[in-house]
Each structure stands twice: as C-alpha cells, then as structure tokens.
N, CA, C and O atoms as CSV, one atom per row, in Angstrom:
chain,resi,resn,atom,element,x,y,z
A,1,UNK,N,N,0.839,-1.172,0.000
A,1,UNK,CA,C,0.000,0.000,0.000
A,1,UNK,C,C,0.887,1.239,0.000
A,1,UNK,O,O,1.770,1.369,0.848
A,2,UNK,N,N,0.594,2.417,-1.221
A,2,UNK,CA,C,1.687,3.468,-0.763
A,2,UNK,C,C,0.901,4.341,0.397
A,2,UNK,O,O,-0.175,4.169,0.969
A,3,UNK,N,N,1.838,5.273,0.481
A,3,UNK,CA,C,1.651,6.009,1.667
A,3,UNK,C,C,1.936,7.410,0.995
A,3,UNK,O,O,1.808,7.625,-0.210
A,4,UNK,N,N,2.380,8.427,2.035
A,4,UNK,CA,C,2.819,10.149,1.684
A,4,UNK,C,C,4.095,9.767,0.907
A,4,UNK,O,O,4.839,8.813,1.133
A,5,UNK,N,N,4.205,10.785,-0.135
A,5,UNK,CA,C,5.520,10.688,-0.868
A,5,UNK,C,C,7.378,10.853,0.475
A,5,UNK,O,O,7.507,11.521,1.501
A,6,UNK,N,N,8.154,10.148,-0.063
A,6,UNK,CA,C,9.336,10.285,0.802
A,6,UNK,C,C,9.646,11.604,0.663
A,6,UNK,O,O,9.520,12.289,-0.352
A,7,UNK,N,N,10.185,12.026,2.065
A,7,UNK,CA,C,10.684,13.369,2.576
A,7,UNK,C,C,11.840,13.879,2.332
A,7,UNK,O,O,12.189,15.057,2.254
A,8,UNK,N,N,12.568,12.658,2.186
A,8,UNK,CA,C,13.908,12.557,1.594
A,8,UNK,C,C,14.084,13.073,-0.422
A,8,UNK,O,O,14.421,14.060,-1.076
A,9,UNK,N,N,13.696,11.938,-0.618
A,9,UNK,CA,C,13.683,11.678,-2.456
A,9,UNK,C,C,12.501,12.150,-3.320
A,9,UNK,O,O,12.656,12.293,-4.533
A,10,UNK,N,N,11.271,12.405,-2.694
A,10,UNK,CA,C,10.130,12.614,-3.019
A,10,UNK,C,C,9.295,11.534,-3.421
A,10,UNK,O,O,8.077,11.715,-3.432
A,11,UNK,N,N,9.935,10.079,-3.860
A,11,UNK,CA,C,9.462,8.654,-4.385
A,11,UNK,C,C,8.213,8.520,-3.557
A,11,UNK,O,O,7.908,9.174,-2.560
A,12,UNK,N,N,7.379,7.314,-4.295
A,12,UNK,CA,C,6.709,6.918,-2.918
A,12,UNK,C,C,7.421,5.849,-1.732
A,12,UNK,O,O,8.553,5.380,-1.611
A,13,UNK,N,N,6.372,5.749,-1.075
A,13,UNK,CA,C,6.902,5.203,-0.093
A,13,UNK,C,C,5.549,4.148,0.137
A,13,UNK,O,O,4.375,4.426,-0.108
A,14,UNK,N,N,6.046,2.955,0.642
A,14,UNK,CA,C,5.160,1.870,1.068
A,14,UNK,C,C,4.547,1.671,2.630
A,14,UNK,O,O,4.783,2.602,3.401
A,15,UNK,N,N,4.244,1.218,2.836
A,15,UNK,CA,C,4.074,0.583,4.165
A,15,UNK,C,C,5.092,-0.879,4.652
A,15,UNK,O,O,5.126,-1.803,3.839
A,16,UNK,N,N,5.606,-0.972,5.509
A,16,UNK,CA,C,6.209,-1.954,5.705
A,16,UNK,C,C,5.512,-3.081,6.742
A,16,UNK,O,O,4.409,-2.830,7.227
A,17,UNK,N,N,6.052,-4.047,6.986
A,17,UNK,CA,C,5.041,-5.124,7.146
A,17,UNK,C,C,4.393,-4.750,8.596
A,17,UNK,O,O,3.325,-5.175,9.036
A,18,UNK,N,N,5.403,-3.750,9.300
A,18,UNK,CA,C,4.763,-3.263,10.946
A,18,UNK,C,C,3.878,-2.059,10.829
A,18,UNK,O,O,3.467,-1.285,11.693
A,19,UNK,N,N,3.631,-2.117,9.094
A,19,UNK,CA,C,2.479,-0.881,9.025
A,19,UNK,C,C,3.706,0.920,9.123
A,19,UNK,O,O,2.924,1.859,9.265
A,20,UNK,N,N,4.683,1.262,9.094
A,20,UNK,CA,C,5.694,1.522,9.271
A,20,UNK,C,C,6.314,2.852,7.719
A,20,UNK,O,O,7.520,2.769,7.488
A,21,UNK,N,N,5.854,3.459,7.206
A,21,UNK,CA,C,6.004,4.229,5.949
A,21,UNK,C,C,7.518,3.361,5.251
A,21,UNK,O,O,8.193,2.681,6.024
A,22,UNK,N,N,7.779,3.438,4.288
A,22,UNK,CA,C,9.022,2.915,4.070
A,22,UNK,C,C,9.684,3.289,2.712
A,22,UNK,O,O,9.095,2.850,1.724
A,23,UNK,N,N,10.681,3.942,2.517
A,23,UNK,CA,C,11.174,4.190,1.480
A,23,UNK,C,C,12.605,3.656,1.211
A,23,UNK,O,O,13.572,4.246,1.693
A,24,UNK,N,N,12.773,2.380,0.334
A,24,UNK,CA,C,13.410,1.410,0.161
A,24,UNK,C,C,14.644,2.372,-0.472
A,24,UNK,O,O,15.404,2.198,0.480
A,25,UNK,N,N,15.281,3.109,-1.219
A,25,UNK,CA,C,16.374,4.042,-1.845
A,25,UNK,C,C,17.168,4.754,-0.584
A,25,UNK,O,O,18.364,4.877,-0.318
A,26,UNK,N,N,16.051,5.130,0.014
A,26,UNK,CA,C,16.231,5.922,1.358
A,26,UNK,C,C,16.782,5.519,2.489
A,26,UNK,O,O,17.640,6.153,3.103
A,27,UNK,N,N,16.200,4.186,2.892
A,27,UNK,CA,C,16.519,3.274,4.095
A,27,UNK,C,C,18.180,3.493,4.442
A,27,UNK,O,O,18.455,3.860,5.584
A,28,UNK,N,N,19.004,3.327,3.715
A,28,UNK,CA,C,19.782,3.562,4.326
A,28,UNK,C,C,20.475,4.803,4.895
A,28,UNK,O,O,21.034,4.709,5.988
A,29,UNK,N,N,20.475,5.670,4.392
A,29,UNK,CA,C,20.851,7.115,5.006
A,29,UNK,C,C,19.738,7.460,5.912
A,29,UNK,O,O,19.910,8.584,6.381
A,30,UNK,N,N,18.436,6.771,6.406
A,30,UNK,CA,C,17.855,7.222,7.727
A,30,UNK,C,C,18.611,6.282,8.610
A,30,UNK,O,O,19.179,6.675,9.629
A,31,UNK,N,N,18.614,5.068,8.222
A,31,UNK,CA,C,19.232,4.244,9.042
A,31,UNK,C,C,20.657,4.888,9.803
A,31,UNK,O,O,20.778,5.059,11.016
A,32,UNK,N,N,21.510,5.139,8.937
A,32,UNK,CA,C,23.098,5.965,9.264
A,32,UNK,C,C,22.747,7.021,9.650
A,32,UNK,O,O,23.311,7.106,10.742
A,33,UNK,N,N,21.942,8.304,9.439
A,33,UNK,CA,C,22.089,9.239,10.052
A,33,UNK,C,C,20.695,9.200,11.176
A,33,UNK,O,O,19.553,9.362,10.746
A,34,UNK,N,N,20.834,9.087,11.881
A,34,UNK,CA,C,19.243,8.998,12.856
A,34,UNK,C,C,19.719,10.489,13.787
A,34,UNK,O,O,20.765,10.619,14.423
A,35,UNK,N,N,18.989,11.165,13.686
A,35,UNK,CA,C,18.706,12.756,13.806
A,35,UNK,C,C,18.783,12.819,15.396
A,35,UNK,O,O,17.804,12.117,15.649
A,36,UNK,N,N,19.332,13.221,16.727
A,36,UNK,CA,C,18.694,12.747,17.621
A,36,UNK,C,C,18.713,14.585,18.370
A,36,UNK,O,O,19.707,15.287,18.558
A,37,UNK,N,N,17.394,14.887,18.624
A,37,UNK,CA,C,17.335,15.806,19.391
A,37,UNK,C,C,17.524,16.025,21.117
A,37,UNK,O,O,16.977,15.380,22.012
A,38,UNK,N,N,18.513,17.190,21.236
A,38,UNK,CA,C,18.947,17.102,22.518
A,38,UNK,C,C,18.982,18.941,22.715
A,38,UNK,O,O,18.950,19.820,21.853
A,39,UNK,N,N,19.049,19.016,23.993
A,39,UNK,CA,C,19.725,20.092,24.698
A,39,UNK,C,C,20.906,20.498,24.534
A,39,UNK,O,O,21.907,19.857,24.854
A,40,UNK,N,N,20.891,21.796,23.929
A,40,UNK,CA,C,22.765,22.636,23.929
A,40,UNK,C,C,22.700,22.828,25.206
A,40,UNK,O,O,21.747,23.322,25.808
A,41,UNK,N,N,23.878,22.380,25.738
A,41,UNK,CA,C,24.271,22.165,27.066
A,41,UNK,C,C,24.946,23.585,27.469
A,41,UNK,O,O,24.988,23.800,28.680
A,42,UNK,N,N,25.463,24.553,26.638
A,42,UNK,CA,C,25.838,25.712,26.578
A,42,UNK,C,C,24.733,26.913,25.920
A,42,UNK,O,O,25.067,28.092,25.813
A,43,UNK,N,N,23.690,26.514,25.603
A,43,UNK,CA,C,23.153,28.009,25.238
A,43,UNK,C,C,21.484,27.563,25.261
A,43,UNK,O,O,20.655,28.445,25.037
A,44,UNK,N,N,21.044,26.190,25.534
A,44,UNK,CA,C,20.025,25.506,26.444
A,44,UNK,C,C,18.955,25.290,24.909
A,44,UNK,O,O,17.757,25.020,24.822
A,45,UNK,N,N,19.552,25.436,24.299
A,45,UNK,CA,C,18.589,25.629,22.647
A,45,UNK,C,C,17.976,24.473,22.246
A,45,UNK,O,O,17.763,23.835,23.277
A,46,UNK,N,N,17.541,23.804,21.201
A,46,UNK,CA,C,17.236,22.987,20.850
A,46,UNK,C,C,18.324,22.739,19.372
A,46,UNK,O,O,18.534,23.360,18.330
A,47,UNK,N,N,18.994,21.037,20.219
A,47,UNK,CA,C,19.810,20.697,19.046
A,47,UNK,C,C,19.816,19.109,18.306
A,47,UNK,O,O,19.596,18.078,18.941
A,48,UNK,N,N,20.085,19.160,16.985
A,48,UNK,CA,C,19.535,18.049,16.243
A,48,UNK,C,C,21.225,17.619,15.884
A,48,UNK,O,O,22.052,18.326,15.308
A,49,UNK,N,N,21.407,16.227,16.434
A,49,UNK,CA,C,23.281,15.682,16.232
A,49,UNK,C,C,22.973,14.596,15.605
A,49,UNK,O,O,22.197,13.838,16.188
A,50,UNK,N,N,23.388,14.278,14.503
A,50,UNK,CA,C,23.254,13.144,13.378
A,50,UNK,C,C,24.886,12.538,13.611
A,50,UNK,O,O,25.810,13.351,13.568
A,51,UNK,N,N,25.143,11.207,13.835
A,51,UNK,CA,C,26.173,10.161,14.158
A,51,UNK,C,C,27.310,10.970,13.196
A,51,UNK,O,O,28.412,11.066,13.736
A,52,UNK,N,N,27.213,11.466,12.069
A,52,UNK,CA,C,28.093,11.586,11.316
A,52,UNK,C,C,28.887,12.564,11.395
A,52,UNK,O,O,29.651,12.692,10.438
A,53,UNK,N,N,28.999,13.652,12.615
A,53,UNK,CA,C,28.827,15.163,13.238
A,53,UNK,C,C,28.298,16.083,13.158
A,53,UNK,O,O,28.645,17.103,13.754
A,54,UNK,N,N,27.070,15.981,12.222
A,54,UNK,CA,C,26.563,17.232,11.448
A,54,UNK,C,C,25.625,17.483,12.773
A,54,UNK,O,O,25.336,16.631,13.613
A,55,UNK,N,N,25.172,19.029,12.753
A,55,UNK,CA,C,24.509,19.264,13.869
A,55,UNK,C,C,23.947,20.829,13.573
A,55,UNK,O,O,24.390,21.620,12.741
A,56,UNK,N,N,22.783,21.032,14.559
A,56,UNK,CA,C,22.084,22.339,13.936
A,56,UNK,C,C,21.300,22.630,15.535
A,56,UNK,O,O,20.725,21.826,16.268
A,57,UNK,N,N,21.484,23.725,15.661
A,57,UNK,CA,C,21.072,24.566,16.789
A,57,UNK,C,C,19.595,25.596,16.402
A,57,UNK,O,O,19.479,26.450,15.523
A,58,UNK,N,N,18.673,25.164,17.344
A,58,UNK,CA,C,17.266,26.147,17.313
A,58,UNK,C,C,16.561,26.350,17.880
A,58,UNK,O,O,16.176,25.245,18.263
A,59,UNK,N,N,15.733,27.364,18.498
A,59,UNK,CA,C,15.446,27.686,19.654
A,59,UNK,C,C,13.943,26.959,20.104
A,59,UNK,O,O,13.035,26.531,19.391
A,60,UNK,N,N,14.025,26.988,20.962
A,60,UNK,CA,C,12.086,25.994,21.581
A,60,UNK,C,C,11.369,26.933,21.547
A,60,UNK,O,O,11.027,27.788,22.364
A,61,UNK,N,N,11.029,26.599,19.938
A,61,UNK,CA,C,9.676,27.653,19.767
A,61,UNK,C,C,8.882,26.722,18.639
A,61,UNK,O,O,9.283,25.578,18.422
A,62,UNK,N,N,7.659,27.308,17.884
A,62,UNK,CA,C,7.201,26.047,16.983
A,62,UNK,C,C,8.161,26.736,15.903
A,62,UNK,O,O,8.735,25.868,15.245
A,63,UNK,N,N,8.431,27.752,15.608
A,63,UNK,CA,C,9.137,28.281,14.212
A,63,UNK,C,C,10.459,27.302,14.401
A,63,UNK,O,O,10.773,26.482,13.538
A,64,UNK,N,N,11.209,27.487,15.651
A,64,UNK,CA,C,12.379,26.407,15.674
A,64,UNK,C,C,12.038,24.967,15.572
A,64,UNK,O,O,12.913,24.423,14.899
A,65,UNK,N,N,11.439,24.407,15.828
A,65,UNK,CA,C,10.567,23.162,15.541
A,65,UNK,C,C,10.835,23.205,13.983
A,65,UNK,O,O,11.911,22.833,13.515
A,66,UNK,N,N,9.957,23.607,13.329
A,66,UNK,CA,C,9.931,23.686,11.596
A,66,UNK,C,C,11.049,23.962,11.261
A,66,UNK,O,O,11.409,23.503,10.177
A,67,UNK,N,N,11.750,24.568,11.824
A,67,UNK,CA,C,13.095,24.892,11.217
A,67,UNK,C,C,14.189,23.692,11.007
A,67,UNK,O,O,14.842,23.331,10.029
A,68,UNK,N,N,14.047,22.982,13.105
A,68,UNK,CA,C,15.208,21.971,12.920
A,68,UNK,C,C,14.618,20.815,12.189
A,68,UNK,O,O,15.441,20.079,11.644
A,69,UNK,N,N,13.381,20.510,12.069
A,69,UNK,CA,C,13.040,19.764,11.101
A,69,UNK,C,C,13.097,19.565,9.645
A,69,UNK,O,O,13.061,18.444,9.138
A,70,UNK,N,N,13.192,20.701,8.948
A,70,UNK,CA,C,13.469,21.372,7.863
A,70,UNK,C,C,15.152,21.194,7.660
A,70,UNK,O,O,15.560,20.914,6.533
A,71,UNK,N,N,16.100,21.361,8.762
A,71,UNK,CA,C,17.230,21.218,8.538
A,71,UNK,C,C,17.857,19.763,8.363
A,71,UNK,O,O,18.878,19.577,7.701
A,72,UNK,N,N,17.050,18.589,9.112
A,72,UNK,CA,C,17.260,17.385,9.447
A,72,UNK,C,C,16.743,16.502,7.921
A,72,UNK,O,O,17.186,15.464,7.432
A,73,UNK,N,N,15.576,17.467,7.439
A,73,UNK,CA,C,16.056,16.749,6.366
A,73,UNK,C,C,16.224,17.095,5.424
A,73,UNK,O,O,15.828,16.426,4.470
A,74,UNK,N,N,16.854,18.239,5.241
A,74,UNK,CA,C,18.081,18.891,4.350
A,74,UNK,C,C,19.422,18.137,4.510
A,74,UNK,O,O,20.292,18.030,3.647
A,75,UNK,N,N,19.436,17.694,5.611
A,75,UNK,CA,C,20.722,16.818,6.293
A,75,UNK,C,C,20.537,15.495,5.012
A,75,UNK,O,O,21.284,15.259,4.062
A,76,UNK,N,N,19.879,15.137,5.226
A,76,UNK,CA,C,19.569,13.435,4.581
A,76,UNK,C,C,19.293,13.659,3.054
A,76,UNK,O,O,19.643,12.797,2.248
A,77,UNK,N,N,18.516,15.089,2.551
A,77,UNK,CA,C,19.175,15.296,1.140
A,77,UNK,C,C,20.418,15.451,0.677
A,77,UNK,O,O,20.854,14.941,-0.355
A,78,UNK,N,N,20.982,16.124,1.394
A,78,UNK,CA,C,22.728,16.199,1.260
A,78,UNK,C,C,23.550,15.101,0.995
A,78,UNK,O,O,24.267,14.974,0.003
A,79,UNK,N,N,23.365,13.961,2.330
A,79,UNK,CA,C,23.747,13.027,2.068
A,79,UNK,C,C,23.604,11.791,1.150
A,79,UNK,O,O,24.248,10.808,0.782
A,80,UNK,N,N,22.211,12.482,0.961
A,80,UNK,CA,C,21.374,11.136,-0.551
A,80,UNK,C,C,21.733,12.259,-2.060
A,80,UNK,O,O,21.116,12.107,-3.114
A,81,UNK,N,N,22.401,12.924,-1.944
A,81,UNK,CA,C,22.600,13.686,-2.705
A,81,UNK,C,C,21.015,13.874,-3.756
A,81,UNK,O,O,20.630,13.268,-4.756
A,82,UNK,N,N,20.601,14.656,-3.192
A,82,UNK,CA,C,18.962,14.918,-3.949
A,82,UNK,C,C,18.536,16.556,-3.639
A,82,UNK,O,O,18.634,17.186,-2.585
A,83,UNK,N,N,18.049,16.969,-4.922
A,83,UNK,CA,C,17.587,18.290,-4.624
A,83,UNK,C,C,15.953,18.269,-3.826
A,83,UNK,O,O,15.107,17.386,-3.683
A,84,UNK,N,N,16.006,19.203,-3.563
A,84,UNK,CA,C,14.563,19.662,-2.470
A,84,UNK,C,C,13.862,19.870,-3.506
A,84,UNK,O,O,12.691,20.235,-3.397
C-alpha cells in the first residue's frame, strides 16, 4: 500500500510489514544518520546531532521546531545527494 511521498527523495513510499512508511532508496541514510534531538548544554537551545557530526542549533519555539526539522532533512538530502 503506498503512503505520503518520501521526505527525503520525493518517491513513494510503502508501508512496511509493521504498518511503518518505508522508502526502500532511502533506508539507508535514515538508518546511518538517525537525527537525535537534545539540549545545547551551553546556550540551552534545541539541538539536532546526526552520528556523522553534522549538527544544527534552534530555539524551543514552533518556528524552531519547523526549522530543525526542515534542517534534518536537508541533512539526509545532502547526504542522498537529492535536490529539495
């Protein structure tokens, strides 16, 4: 069954057998970079650190919300080398 187009590539995307969105091209650069949001321990912000060092600072607001989200997966276009 497809689902919303990928966020990454724009392809579709399936469902996987745990019901789960799934975009098979993609899988691996979510897999390698998994986004993980944390606390700047120095300026208390909201920060998004992907395994690979890449990282992006934004403030706890909903505009920073959209933003580090927006950046995270700008992150995973970069690395899937794909335009927005």
């Amino acid at each position: 069954m497809s689902c919303t187009d990928c966020i990454i590539c724009g392809g579709p995307r399936f469902l996987d057998k745990q019901g789960i969105p799934f975009c098979e091209p993609c899988e691996p650069v979510m897999a390698e970079h998994v986004a993980s949001n944390q606390i700047d321990p120095v300026t208390g912000e909201a920060l998004a650190i992907c395994p690979c060092g890449w990282s992006s600072r934004h403030p706890w607001t909903a505009m920073g919300r959209w933003r580090r989200q927006g950046a995270i997966e700008a992150h995973w276009r970069s690395v899937r080398q794909v335009e927005a």
